[in-house]
Backbone bond lengths (Angstrom), bond angles and torsions (degrees), N, CA, C in turn:
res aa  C-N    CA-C-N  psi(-1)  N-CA   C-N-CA  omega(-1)  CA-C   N-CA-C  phi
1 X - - - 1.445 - - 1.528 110.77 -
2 X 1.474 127.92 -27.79 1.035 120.16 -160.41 1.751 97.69 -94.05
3 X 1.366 108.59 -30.97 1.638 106.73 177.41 1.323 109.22 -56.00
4 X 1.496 127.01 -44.22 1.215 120.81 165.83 1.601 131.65 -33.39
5 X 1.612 99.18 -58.83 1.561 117.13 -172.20 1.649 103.11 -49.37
6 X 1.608 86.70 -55.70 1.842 95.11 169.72 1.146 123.82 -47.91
7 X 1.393 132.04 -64.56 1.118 135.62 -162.66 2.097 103.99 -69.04
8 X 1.202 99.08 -33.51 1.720 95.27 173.16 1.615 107.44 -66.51
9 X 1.255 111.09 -63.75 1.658 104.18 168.59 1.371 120.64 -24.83
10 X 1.582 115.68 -66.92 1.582 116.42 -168.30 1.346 92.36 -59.83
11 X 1.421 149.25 -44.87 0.911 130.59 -160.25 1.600 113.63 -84.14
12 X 1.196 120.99 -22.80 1.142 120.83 147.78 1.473 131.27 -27.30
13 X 0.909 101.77 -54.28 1.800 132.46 -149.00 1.737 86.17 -101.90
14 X 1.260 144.84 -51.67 1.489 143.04 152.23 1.402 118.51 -26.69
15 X 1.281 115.50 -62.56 1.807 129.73 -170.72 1.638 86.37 -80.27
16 X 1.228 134.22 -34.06 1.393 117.63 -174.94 1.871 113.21 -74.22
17 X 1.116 106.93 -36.85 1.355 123.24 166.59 1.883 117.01 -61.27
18 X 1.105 95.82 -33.41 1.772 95.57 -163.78 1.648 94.98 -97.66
19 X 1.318 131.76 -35.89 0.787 134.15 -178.72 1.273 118.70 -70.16
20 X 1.733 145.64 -27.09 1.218 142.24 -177.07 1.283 103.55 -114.10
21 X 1.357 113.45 86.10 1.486 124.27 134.12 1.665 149.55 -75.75
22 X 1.570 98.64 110.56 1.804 109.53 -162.68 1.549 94.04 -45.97
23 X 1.822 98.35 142.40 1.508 98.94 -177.48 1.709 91.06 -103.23
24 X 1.482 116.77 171.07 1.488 119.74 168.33 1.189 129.31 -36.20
25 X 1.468 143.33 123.73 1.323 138.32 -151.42 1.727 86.91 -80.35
26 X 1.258 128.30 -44.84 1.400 131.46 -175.18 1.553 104.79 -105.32
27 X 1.915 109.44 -154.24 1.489 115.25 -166.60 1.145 89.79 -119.13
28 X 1.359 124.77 100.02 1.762 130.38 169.68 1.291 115.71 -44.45
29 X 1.220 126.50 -52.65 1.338 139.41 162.22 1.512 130.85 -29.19
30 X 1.506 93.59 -59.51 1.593 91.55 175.65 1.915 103.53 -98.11
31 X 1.436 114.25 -18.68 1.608 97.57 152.91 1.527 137.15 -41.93
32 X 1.842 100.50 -48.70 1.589 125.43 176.64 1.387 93.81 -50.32
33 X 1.562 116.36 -53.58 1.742 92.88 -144.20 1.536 98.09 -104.36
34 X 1.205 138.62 7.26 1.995 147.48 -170.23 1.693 99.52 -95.66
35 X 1.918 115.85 -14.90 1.967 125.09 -151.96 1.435 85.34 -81.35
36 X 1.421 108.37 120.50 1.785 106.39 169.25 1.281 100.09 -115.74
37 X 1.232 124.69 -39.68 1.380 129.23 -149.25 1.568 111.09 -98.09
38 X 1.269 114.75 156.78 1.667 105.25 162.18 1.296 118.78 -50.03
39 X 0.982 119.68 -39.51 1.664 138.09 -157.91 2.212 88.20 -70.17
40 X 1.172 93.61 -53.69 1.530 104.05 -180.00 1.553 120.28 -46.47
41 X 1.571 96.93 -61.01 1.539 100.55 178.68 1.782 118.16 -91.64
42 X 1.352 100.35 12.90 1.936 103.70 164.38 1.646 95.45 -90.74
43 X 1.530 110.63 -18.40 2.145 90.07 -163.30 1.707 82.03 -77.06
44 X 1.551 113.06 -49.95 1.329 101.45 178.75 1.495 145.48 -24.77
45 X 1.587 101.01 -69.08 0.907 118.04 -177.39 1.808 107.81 -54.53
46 X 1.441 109.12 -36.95 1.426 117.78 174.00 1.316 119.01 -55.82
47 X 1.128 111.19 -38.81 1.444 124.96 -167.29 1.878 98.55 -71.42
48 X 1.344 110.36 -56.93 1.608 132.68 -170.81 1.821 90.89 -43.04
49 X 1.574 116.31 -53.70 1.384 131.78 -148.91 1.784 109.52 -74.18
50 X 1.643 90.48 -36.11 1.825 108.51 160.98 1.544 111.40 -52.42
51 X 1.293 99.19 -65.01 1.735 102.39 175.04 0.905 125.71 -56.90
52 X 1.439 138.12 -28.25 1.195 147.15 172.15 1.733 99.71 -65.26
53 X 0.964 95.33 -81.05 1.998 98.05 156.62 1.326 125.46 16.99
54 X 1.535 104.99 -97.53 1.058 125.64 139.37 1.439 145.31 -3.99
55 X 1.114 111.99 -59.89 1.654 141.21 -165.65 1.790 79.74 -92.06
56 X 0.909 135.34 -33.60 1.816 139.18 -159.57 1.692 83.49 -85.40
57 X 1.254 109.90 -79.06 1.645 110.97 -177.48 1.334 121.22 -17.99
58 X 1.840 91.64 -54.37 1.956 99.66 -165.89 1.473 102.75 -75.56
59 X 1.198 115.70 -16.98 2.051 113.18 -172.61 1.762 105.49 -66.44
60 X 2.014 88.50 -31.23 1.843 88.00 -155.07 1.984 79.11 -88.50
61 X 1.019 139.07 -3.78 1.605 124.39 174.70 1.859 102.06 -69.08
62 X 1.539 103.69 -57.93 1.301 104.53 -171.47 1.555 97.87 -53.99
63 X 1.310 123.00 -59.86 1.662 110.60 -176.80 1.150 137.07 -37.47
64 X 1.291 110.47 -27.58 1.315 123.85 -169.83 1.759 84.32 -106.11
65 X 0.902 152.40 -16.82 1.848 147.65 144.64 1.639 98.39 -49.62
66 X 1.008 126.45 -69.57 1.301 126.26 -173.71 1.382 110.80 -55.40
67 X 1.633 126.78 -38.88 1.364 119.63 174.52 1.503 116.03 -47.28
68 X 1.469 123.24 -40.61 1.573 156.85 -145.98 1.242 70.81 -82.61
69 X 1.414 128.42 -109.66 1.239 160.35 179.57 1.962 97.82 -0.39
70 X 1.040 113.89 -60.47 1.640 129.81 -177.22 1.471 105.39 -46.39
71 X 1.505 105.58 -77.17 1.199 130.60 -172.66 1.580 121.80 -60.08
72 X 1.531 107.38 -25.92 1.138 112.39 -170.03 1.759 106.80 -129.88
73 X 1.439 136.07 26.09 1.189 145.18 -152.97 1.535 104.62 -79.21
74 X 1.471 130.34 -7.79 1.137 129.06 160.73 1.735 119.49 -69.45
75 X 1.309 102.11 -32.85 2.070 90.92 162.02 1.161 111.76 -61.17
76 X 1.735 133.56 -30.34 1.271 109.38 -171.53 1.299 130.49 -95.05
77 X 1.658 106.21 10.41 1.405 103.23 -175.89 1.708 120.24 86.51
78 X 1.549 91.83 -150.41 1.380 92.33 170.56 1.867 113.28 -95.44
79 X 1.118 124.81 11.80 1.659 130.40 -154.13 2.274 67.47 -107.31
80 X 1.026 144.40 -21.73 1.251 141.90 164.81 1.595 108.67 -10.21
81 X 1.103 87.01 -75.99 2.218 93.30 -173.04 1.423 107.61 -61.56
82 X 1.733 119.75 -55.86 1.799 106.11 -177.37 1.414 98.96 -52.97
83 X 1.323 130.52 -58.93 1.410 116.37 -163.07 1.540 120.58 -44.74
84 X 1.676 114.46 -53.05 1.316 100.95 159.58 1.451 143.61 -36.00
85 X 1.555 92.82 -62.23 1.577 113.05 167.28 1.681 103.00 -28.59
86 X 1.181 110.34 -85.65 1.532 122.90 176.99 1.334 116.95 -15.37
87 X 1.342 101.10 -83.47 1.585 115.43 166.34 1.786 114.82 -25.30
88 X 1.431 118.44 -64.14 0.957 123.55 -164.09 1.665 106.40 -59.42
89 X 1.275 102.31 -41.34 1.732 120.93 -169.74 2.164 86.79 -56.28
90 X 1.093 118.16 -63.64 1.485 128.23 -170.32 1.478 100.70 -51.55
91 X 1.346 125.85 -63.92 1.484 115.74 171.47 1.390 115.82 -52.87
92 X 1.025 138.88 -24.85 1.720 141.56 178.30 1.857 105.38 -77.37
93 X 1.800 108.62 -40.37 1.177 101.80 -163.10 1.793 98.75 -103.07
94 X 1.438 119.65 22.87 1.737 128.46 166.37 1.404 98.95 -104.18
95 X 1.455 112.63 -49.19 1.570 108.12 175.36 1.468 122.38 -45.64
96 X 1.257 102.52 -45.58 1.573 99.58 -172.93 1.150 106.65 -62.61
97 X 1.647 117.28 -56.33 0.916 136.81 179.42 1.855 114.88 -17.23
98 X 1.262 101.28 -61.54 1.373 146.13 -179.47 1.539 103.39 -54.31
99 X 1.640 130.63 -59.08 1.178 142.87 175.88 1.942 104.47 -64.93
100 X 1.125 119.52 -60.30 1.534 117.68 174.90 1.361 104.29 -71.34
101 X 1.034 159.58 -14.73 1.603 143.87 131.86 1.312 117.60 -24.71
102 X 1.783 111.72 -52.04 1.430 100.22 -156.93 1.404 96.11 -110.42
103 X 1.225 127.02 8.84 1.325 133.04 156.38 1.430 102.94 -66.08
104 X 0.937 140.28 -47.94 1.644 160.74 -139.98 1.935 101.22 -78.80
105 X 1.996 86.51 -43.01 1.275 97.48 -174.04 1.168 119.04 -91.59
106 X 1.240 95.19 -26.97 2.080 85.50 172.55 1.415 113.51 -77.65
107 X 1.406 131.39 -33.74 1.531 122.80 158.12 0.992 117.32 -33.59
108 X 1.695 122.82 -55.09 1.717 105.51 168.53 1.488 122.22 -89.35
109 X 1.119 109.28 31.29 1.399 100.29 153.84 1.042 120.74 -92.50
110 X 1.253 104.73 -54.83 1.948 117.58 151.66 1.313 108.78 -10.21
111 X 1.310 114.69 -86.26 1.403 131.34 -156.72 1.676 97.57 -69.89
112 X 1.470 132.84 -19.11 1.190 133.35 155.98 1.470 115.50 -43.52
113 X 1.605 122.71 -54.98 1.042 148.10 -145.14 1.580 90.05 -97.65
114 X 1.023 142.49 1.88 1.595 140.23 -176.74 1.191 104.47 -124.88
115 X 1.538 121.33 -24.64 1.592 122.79 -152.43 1.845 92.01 -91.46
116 X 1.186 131.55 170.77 1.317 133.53 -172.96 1.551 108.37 -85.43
């Protein structure tokens, strides 16, 4: 009974985690296309490098879920493999996440480095 209680909690506490993602404090869109200045595309690029950040943090949470999950796959029963699965899918889809951020940011650094 109590593996249950547990295992509903963590999963609780999983879907509560995966599910609330911070949206843009501003409008990227019309930030991207209004950036003339160096000054413009350094807040950018700064901003891109935060998110990237970020997205780095949440990959190494799921990893360290998946370590749990590995090491300890007898609490979860048979729900053992989706949970991995899952997990793994979330570290693959923060990484990227993580890689097109800082792609994002070195373009405007670039374009920092050209702009007057």
């Amino acid at each position: 009974m109590r593996s249950r209680i547990f295992f509903a909690v963590l999963v609780a506490l999983a879907l509560s985690a995966c599910a609330h993602i911070d949206p843009h404090p501003m409008d990227m869109s019309s930030a991207v296309r209004s950036a003339r200045t160096k000054a413009d595309h350094n807040a950018l690029a700064k901003h891109y490098e935060a998110a990237a950040e970020a997205m780095r943090a949440r990959a190494q949470e799921q990893k360290n879920g998946l370590a749990e999950y590995r090491e300890h796959g007898y609490y979860y029963g048979r729900q053992t493999e989706d949970l991995k699965e899952h997990t793994e899918a979330l570290v693959r889809l923060y990484e990227e996440a993580a890689e097109a951020n800082m792609s994002m940011a070195k373009v405007h650094r670039e374009m920092a480095e050209e702009a007057r």
